[in-house]
C-alpha positions in Angstrom: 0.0 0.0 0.0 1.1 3.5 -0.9 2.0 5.9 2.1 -0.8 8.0 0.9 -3.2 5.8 1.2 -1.8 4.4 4.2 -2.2 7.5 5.5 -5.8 8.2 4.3 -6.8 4.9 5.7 -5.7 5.9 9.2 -7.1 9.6 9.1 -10.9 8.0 8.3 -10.3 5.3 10.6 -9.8 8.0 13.3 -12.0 10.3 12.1 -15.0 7.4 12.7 -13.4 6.7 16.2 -12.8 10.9 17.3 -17.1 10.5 18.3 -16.9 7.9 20.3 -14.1 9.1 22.7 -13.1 12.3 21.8 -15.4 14.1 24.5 -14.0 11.9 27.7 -10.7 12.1 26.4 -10.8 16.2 26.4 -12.2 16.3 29.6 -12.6 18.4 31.6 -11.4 21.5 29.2 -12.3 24.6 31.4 -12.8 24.6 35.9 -15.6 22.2 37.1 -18.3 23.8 39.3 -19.8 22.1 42.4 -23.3 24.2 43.6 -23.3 23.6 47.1 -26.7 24.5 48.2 -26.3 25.0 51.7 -23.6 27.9 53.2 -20.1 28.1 53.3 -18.7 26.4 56.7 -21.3 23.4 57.1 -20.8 19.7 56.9 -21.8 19.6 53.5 -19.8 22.7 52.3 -16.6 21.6 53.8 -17.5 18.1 52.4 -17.3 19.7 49.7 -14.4 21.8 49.5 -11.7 19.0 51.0 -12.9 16.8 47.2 -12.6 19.8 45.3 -9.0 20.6 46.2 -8.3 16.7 46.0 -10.1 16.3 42.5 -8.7 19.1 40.7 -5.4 17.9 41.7 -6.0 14.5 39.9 -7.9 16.1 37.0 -4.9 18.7 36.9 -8.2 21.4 36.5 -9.2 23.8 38.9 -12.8 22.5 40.6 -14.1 25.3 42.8 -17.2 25.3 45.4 -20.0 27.9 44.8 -22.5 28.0 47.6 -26.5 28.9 46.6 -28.0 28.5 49.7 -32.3 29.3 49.3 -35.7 27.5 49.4 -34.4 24.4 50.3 -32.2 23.5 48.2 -34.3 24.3 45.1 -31.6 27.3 43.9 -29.2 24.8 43.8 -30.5 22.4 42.1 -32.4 24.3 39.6 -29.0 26.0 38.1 -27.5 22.2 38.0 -30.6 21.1 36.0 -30.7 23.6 33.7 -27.1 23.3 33.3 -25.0 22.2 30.0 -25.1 18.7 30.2 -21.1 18.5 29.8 -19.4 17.4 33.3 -18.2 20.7 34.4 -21.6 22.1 36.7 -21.8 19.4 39.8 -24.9 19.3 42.1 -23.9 18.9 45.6 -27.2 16.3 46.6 -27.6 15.4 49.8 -30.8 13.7 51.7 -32.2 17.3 51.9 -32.8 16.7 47.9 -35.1 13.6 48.4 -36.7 15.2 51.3 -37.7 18.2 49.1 -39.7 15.7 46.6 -42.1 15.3 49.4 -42.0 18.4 50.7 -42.8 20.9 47.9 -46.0 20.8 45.7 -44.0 21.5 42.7 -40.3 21.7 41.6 -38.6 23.2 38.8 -37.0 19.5 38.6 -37.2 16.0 39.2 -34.3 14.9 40.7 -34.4 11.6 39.6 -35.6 12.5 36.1 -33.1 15.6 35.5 -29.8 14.9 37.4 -27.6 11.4 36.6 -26.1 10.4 39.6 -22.4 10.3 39.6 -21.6 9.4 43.7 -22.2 9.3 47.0 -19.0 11.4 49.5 -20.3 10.3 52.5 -22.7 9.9 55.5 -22.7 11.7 59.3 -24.2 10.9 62.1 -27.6 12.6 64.0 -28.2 12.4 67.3 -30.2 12.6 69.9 -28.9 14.9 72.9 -29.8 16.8 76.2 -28.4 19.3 78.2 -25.3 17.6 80.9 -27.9 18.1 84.1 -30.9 16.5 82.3 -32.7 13.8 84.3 -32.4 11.5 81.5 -29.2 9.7 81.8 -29.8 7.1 78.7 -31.6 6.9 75.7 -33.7 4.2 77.4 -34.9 6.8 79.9 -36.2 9.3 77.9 -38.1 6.7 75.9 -39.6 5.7 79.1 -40.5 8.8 80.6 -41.9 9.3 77.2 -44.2 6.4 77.4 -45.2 7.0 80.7 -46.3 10.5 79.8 -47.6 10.9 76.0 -47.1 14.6 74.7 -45.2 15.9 77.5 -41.6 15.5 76.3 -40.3 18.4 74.5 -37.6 17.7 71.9 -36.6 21.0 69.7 -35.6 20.4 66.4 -34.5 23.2 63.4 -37.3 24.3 60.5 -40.1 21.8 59.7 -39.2 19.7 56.9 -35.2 19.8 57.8 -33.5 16.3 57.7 -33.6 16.8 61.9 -37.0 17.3 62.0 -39.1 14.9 59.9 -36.2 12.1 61.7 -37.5 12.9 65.1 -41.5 12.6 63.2 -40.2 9.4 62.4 -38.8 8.3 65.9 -42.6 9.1 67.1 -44.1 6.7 64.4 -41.1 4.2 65.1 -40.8 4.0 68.9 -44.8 4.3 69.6 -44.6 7.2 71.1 -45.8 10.8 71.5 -44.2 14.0 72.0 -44.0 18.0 71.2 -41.6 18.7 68.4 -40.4 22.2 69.1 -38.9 24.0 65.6 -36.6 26.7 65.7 -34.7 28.9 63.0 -31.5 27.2 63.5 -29.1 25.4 65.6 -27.9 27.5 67.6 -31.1 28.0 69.0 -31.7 24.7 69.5 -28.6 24.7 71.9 -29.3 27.5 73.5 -33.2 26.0 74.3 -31.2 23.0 75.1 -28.8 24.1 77.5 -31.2 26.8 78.8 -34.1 24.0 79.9 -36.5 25.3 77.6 -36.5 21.5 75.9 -35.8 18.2 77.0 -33.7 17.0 74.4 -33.0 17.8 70.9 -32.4 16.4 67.6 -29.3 17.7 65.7 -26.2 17.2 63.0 -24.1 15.1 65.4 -20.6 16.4 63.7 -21.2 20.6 64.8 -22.1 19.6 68.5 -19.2 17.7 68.8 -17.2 20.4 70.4 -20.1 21.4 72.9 -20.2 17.2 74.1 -16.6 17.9 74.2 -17.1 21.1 76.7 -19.4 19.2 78.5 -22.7 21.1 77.6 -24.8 18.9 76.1 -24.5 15.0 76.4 -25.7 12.5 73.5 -27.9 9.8 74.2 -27.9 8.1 71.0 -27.4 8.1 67.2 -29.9 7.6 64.7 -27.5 5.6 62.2 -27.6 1.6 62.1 -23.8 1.6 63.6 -22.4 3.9 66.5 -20.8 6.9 65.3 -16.8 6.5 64.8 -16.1 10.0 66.9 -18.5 8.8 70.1 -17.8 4.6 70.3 -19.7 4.1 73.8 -22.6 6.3 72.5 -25.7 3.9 71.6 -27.9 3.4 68.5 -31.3 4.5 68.9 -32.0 0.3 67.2 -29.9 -0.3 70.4 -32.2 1.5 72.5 -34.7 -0.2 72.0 -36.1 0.9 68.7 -35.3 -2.0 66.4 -34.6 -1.2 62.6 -34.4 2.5 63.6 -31.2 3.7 60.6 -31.8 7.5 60.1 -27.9 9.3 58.3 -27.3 12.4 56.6 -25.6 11.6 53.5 -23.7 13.9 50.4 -23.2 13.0 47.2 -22.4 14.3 43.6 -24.6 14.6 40.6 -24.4 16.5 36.6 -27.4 17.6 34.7 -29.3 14.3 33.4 -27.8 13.9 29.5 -24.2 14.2 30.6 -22.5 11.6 28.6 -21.8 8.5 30.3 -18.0 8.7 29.5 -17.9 12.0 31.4 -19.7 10.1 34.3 -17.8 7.7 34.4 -14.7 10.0 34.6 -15.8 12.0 37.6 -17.0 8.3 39.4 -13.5 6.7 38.8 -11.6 10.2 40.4 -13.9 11.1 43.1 -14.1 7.2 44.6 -10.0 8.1 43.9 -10.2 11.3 46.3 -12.3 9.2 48.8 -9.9 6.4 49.1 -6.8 8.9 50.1 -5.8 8.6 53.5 -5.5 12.0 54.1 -9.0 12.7 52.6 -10.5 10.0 54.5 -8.7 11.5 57.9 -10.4 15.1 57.0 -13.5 13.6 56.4 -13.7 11.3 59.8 -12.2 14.7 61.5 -15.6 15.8 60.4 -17.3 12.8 61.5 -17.9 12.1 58.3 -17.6 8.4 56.8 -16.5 8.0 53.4 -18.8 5.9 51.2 -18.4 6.4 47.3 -19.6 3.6 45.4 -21.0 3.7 41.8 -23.3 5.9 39.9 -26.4 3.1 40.0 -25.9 3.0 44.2 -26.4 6.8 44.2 -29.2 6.6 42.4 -31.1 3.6 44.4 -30.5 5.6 47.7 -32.0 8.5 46.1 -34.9 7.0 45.1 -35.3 5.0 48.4 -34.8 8.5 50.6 -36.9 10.0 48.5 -39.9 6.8 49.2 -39.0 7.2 52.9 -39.0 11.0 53.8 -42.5 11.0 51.2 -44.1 9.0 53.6 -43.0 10.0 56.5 -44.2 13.9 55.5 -47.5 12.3 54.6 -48.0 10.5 58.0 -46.6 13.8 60.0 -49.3 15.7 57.7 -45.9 18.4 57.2 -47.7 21.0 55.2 -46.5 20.9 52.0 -44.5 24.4 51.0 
């Protein structure tokens, strides 16, 4: 064969292959966004941030954090959904984006329709907690005293519909019990009605109160997860407690606009589960009290649509008004 047409040959045969790979090959060409719908200095934002540093390090790309906090969650994931469908706009997800299914009478997105799920970062831990001097020494106590006297346990809680709150509407339903939920604006409120007496125990993001059990303010009484938390070993289960099959985590995870190819997908699966194997990464996040989880796109997206089954019903049975 001539060297011309050698060379002809080759140039179709790649011109027929430049499709199919082309696009995962060049990516990513320009900085990746991650929408972070919450504010800067949270779980989920530092989350965040420490596989953003990590992942533009292996992508050699610079992958910054922008935080659109607003109607729960809904800014967020609006500008991811409407997003070009090319790997470089990241939806921070989280359980707070199955919750909001429920929640909402309408949505400017389906989130398992218009986001493909790329993985899950990691889960942390809720608690249950009261104030150092409270009465109830165990998780078995307040359960009791509960029991014993239906709708006179107060346990504050922030905003109605938060993760915190519909997971203590579901600790009614799961323990058989009744008691006053008591919503307030934010956490620190909640501590302050905590440690002030104005509740007897709260429900709250165990990683932020970690420094107040560490000062001695408040004590835990139990987490909500299906294993004791890493950070607080002698601390209980509420399934230990007493109520069986009781698993209630936070979780974070990543997703891109539904129609991202599945190359790009499967790019950004293979580096982040990468970042979450690091040791150092995996030392930030438990610092956090955060467990790393990764996983594969298809896991993602059966624990999205599972959350999103659970927290539906559980706002039907709590008749939470829908916003």
């Amino acid at each position: 064969m001539h060297s011309r047409a050698r060379r002809n040959l080759l140039a179709g045969a790649a011109a027929v292959l430049l499709p199919a790979w082309a696009p995962a090959q060049a990516y990513p060409t320009r900085p990746i966004r991650i929408i972070v719908p919450f504010g800067p200095g949270g779980i989920a934002d530092l989350v965040a941030r420490t596989v953003a540093q990590k992942l533009g390090e292996q992508l050699r790309q610079s992958v910054v954090v922008e935080n659109k906090p607003g109607a729960g969650g809904v800014v967020a994931g609006d500008l991811v959904a409407k997003a070009e469908p090319d790997g470089h706009v990241l939806l921070l997800m989280s359980n707070g984006t199955a919750v909001s299914a429920g929640l909402f009478q309408s949505l400017p997105f389906d989130a398992q329709k218009d986001f493909a799920p790329v993985v899950t970062l990691g889960v942390f831990d809720i608690a249950v907690l009261t104030a150092v001097d409270s009465r109830f020494r165990n998780m078995k106590d307040l359960l009791a005293h509960a029991r014993a006297n239906p709708g006179k346990l107060n346990l504050g809680t922030v905003n109605v519909g938060s993760t915190q709150h519909l997971s203590a509407e579901l600790l009614k339903t799961s323990a058989g019990i009744d008691f006053q939920i008591v919503p307030f604006n934010g956490s620190p409120a909640v501590l302050t009605a905590l440690r002030g007496g104005q509740i007897d125990a709260a429900v709250e993001i165990l990683g932020p109160m970690l420094p107040q059990i560490a000062a001695r303010a408040v004590q835990p009484l139990a987490v909500m997860g299906a294993r004791r938390a890493p950070a607080l070993p002698e601390v209980p289960t509420l399934a230990e407690s007493g109520v069986q099959g009781f698993d209630v985590a936070s979780w974070n995870a990543l997703a891109a606009p539904a129609r991202t190819p599945p190359a790009v997908i499967a790019t950004l699966n293979r580096e982040v589960n990468k970042v979450l194997a690091d040791p150092g990464i995996r030392k930030q996040f438990i610092d956090l009290n955060v467990t790393p989880r990764g996983g594969s796109p298809e896991q993602l997206g059966e624990l999205l649509a599972a959350e999103t089954r659970r927290w539906a019903d559980v706002i039907t049975r709590a008749r939470v008004p829908r916003q």
